[in-house]
C-alpha positions, 0 to 999 in steps of 0.5 A: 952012647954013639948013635951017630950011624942013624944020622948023616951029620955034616962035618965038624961038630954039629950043634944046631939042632935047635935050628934043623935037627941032622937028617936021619938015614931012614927018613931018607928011606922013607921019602922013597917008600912012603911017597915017590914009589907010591907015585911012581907006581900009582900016580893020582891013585896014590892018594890012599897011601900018602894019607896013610902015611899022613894019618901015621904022622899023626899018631907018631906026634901023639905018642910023642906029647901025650895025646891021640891022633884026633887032636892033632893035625898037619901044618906047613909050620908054626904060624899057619896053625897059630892063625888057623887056630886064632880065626876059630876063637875069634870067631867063636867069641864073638868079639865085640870090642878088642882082645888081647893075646897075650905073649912073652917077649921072648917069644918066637917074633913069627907068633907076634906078627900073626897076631898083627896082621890079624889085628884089624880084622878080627879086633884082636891086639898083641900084648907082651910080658917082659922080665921071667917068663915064669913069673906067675905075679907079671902075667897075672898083672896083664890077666887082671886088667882083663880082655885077654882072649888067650895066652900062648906060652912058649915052653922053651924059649929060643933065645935063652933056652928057659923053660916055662912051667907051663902047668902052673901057667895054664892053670893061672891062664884059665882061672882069668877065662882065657884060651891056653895055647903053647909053642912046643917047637923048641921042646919037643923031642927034647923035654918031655910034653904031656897034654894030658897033664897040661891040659891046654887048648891048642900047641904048636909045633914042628918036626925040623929041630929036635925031632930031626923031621925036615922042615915042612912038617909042622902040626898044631894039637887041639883038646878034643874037649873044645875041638868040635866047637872050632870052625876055621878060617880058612878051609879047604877040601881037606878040612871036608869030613870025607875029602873026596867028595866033591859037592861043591854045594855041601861043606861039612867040617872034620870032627877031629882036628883036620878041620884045620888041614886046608887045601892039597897038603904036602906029603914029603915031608910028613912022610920023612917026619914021619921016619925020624919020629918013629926012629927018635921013639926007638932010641928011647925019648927018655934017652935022649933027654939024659943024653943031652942032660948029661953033655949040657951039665959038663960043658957048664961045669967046664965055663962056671968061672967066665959065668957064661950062661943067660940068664944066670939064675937057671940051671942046666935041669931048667933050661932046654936042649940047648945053651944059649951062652955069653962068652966074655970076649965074644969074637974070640970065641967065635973064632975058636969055634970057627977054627974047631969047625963047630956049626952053632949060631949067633944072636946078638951077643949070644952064641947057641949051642945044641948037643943032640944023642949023634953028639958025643963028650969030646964034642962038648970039651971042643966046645968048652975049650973054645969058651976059655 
């Protein structure tokens, strides 16, 4: 399957798509139909059909994790909706004394420093599990020494790629009482998501790896269960239940999860999310995810005798859309990468490597030649 057409990929062989995913062809189309043609056309009356296009982001993110078009809402990235969302439980509950959020050490570093910079002012603290994200005994020794206001779980970790079992995670979580959120950034598009089945309170996510959306196209989901009880901080004519109002005397929140929206949104890059979306639900999502299955598989079993892979202990099935390798010699092999034009990243002594559906087999042989 060669569905490099639908993309425009830089030279070389491309494997950073747990960085920024390769620009489609049709959100490029769609930037120029969905917002400047309205703009051009429209002017300040172009707001109807920019909403529009917003509200069809939505519910293209919603037919991706499994949820409805009311749970989820627009953000610019991971970390406003993680603080929006942390302001309207802190203040739900009624902190008297200080809670904790609880977190992997592997965790996305933008989550934990959201947490302490909110920490003085909302009398909340940042505690972090070491060792297997999947423990389920480590996270319920931090769940028993109690206070934990909430846990956010990470589904794919970004510097070794492993997966979370986030249902057993929530399930333990909410047997200790504590608000269940995820980061969904590394997964979606690329690991099937089921809020339905996760059951969880809130998940964060954005459009610019797998998804291939851009970067600004960011949302947060919220479990309609628990969403009219939230009232965030901060809010703006856009978190106003009809937007066009204007009574500055009157502030009535959304009853869905644009309450969390804010001020003027941004519409291009909901408006280009939008497209590769809808084009990445086209190809068939299931597709995607053997595809990239397939190409991992390979090039592991090209490198098991230099036992490559962080942490050793998972296997391919178990682990994200991408490889977050150990070579032997590691300098040698960026140099082989470099030579053979592949684009990949380094972090520390770990080299990342994503294979997407534009990727084809003799992109991972190049890749398996440069690790031997």
């Amino acid at each position: 399957m060669n569905l490099k057409y639908l993309f425009d990929v830089p030279d070389g062989v491309y494997a950073l798509s747990h960085s920024v995913g390769a620009c489609t062809k049709s959100a490029q189309l769609a930037l120029q139909k969905d917002y400047i043609e309205p703009w051009q056309q429209y002017g300040g009356d172009a707001w109807p059909q920019w909403i529009g296009a917003i509200n069809e982001f939505c519910t293209s993110v919603a037919n991706v994790i499994h949820a409805k078009q009311s749970e989820i809402c627009p953000q610019p990235h991971l970390a406003a909706g993680f603080h929006a969302y942390l302001t309207a439980i802190c203040k739900q509950s009624n902190i008297a004394s200080e809670q904790t959020i609880l977190m992997h050490q592997d965790a996305f570093a933008s989550m934990g420093f959201v947490v302490q910079g909110m920490a003085s002012t909302y009398n909340i603290k940042l505690a972090l599990v070491e060792g297997d994200p999947n423990s389920m005994a480590t996270w319920k020794q931090y769940l028993e020494k109690g206070s934990v206001l909430a846990c956010l779980f990470t589904h794919v970790h970004s510097n070794t790629s492993v997966k979370s079992n986030i249902t057993e995670l929530v399930n333990l979580a909410k047997q200790y009482n504590a608000r269940t959120m995820v980061d969904i950034a590394q997964s979606i598009g690329i690991v099937e998501i089921d809020m339905k089945k996760w059951g969880v309170d809130a998940a964060f996510g954005s459009c610019v790896k797998w998804l291939c959306g851009g970067p600004g196209a960011g949302f947060m989901y919220i479990n309609q269960t628990n969403l009219k009880s939230l009232e965030p901080d901060p809010v703006g004519w856009f978190s106003h239940e009809n937007p066009f109002e204007f009574d500055i005397n009157h502030f009535k929140y959304a009853d869905t999860a644009m309450r969390f929206w804010g001020g003027t949104p941004s519409i291009a890059p909901y408006v280009m999310a939008k497209a590769s979306i809808n084009q990445m639900l086209s190809i068939g999502l299931p597709k995607l995810v053997t595809h990239n299955l397939n190409l991992k598989t390979m090039l592991l079993d090209e490198l098991t005798s230099n036992k490559t892979i962080k942490p050793l202990q998972y296997r391919a099935s178990q682990l994200g859309g991408s490889l977050c390798l150990c070579p032997l010699d590691i300098e040698t092999t960026s140099l082989a990468l470099d030579k053979y034009n592949v684009k990949y990243d380094r972090r520390d002594e770990v080299i990342r490597i994503s294979l997407h559906i534009f990727n084809t087999q003799e992109d991972a042989e190049i890749i398996a030649s440069c690790f031997k």
